[in-house]
N, C-alpha and C positions, 0 to 999 in steps of 0.2 A: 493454681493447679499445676504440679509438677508437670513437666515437657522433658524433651530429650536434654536440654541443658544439665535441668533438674537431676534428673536418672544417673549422668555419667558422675555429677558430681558425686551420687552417689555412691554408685560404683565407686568412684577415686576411694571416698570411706572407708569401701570394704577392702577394696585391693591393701590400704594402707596399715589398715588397724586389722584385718578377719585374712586375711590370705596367707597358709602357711600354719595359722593357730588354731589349737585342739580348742574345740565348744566344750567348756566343762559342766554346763550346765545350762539348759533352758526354764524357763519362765516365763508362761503364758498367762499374763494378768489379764487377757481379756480374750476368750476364745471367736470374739464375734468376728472378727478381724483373718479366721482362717475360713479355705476356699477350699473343700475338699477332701480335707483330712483333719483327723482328731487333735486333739492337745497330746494324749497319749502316745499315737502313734510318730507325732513332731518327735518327740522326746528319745523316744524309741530310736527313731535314724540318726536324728542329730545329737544326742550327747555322745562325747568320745569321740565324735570325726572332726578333721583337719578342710576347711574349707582350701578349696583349690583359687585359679584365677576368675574371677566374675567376670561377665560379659553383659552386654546390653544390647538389645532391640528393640527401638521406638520408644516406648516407655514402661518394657518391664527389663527387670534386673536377675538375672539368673545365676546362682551364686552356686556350683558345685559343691559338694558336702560327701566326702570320702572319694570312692571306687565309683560311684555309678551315681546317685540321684542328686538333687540338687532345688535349692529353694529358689522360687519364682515369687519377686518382688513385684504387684501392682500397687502403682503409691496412691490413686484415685483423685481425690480434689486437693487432700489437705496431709496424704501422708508422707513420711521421712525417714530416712536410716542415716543415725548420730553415734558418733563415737562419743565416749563416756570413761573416766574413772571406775571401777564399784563402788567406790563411796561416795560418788557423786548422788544428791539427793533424785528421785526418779520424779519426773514429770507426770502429772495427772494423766497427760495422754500416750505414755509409753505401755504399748498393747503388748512388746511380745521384748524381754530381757534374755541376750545370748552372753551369758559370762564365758571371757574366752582365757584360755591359759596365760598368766602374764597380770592378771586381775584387770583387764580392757574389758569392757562390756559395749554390744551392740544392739543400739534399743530402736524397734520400728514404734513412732509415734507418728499416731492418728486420731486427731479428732475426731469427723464424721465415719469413720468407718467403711465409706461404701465400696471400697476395694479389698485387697490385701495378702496374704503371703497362702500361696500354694506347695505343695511337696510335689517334685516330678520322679517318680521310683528308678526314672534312667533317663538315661541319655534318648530314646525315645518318645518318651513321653513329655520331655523339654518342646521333643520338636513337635510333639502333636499341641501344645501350647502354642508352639509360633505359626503353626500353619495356615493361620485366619491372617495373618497379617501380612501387610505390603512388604519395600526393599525400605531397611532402613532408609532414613532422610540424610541420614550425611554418605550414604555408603552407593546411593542410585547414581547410575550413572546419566550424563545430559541426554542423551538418545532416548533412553527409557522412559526419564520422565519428559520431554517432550511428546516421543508416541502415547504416553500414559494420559497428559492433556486434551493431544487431539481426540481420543476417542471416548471423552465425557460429554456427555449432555448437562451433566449441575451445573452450578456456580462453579468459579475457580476457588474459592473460601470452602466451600466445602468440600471440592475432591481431596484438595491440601488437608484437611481436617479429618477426610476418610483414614481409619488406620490399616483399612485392608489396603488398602490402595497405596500407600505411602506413609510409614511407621515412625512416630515422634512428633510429628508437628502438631501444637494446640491454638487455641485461641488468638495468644499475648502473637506466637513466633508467626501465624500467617499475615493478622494483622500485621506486621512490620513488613515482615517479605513483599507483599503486595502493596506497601507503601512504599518501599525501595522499587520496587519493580513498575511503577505508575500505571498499576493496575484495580481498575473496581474491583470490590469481592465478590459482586454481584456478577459480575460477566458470565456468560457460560464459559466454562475453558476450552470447548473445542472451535470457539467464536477467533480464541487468542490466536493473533498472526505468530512467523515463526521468531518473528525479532522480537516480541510480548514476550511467548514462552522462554526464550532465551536472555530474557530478563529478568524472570522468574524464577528463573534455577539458580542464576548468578547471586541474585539478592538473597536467596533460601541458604546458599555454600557460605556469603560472607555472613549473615547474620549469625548462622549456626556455629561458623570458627568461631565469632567475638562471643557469643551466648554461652559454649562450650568454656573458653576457656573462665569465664566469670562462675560458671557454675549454675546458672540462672539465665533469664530475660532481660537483659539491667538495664533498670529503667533511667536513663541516663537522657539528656536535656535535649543531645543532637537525635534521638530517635522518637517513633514516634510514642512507643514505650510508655518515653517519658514526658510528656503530656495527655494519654487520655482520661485522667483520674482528675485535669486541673478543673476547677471550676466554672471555667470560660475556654476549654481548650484550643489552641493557636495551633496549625500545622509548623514544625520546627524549621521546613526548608523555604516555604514561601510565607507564612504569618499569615492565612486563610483561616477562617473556624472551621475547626474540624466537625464533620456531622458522625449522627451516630447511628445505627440501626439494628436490625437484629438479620442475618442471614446465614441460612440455614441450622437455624435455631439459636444460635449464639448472639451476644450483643460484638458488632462490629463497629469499629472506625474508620475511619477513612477519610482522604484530602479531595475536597470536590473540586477544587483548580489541578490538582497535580497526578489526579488519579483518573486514567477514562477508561 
C-alpha cells in the first residue's frame, strides 16, 4: 500500500516529467477510478493547462493545474503515477492517460481501484480536502507529537496509523518505527513514558529520511521491513522470532525480546 515514501516519490514523477508542461490531452480509460467529478468535466479543466509545482500531504498528492484548481491524487492499496513515452505499450491497469506537450504521458495505474483522483475547482477546496487530516509525518514538530501521544487512549500502532491525527504513516513505516523505537504496538500511547515517546519520533524522522529518499519502505535485511514476509521470521537486531498479530485491525509485527 502506498505511504508517504510512496507519494513523494511520486510527487518527484510529476515535478520531473508534468511541472511546467501543457496537458495536451486527457484519457480516462476507466472512469471508476474518479472521486467526484465526471470524465467530462476532468477534460474540460485539464486539457490546455500547464501543471504548476505538486505538493504532498500524508498520502495525497495535489498537483495544480493552471490558475486555480488542481488534481488530488489518493493512491489507496495498489495505485501509482508513472512517467511514460506515448508509445510506450499501456498497461492493463493504467485508469486515467495525461498526454503532455513534449509526447511524455502520465499514467495513474490501479488495480483495485478503491481510491483515486479528485478535481479541487481552487485553491479552497484543496484545503477542504486536507482538512480531515493531521500534520504531516515528516513536517510535526517533536512537541506536538509528543503532546499528541499523551493525550490517546489507543494503541500507539494505531494513533500512528490515525490520518487525522498524523498524515502518512501506514502499516510497513509504523511497524518499523516502533521496532526502532522498542516499543509494543499494542501499548496505549498515552501509557508511553517521555523517553518511549522520544524514541518514537526519533525512529519515525530516521525511518521516514531513509524511506523518503528510496522512494519506498525498503525492505532491506537490517530492518525489520525486511524480514516480516520470511517464512520463519528472525528479529534482525537480536535473532528472536518475531510474532505476529493483528492490532487495531491490521496485521502487525513485532520483537517480543526487544519490543515492551
Amino acid at each position: 500500500m502506498p505511504e508517504l515514501p510512496d507519494v513523494e516519490g511520486f510527487r518527484a514523477v510529476l515535478d520531473s516529467c508534468g511541472r511546467g508542461h501543457r496537458v495536451r490531452r486527457v484519457e480516462v480509460r476507466d472512469a471508476g477510478v474518479l472521486r467526484g467529478v465526471t470524465a467530462r468535466r476532468l477534460r474540460q479543466v485539464v486539457e490546455g493547462s500547464r501543471f504548476g509545482r505538486p505538493r504532498r500531504h500524508g498520502k495525497l498528492l495535489v498537483a495544480p493545474v493552471g490558475e486555480g484548481p488542481a488534481l488530488v491524487w489518493h493512491f489507496g492499496m495498489t495505485g501509482e503515477l508513472v512517467s511514460a513515452a506515448a508509445q510506450d505499450p499501456l498497461d492493463r491497469y493504467d485508469r486515467i492517460v495525461l498526454t503532455l506537450d513534449g509526447e511524455r504521458q502520465l499514467r495513474y495505474r490501479d488495480q483495485r481501484k478503491l481510491q483515486g483522483v479528485q478535481l479541487a475547482e481552487g485553491p479552497e477546496a484543496v484545503e477542504r480536502m486536507l482538512a480531515g487530516l493531521g500534520p504531516d509525518a515528516l513536517g510535526v514538530a517533536r512537541p506536538d507529537f509528543l503532546a499528541l501521544l499523551a493525550g490517546r487512549r489507543g494503541a500507539v500502532k494505531g494513533v500512528l496509523m490515525d490520518q487525522s491525527a498524523i498524515a502518512g504513516l501506514g502499516n510497513l513505516l509504523c511497524d518499523e518505527i516502533l521496532w526502532r523505537g522498542r516499543v509494543v504496538p499494542a501499548r496505549r500511547a498515552r501509557d508511553l513514558g517521555e523517553d518511549e515517546a522520544r524514541r518514537v519520533f526519533t525512529a519515525m524522522r530516521r525511518v521516514l529520511d531513509a524511506s523518503r529518499r528510496a522512494a519506498r519502505v525498503p525492505p532491506r535485511r537490517t530492518w525489520l521491513t525486511g524480514h516480516r514476509d520470511d517464512p520463519d521470521p528472525t528479529c534482525p537486531r537480536c535473532g528472536t522470532a518475531l510474532r505476529s498479530d493483528r492490532t487495531s485491525g491490521r496485521r502487525t509485527v513485532w520483537c517480543p525480546r526487544c519490543q515492551h
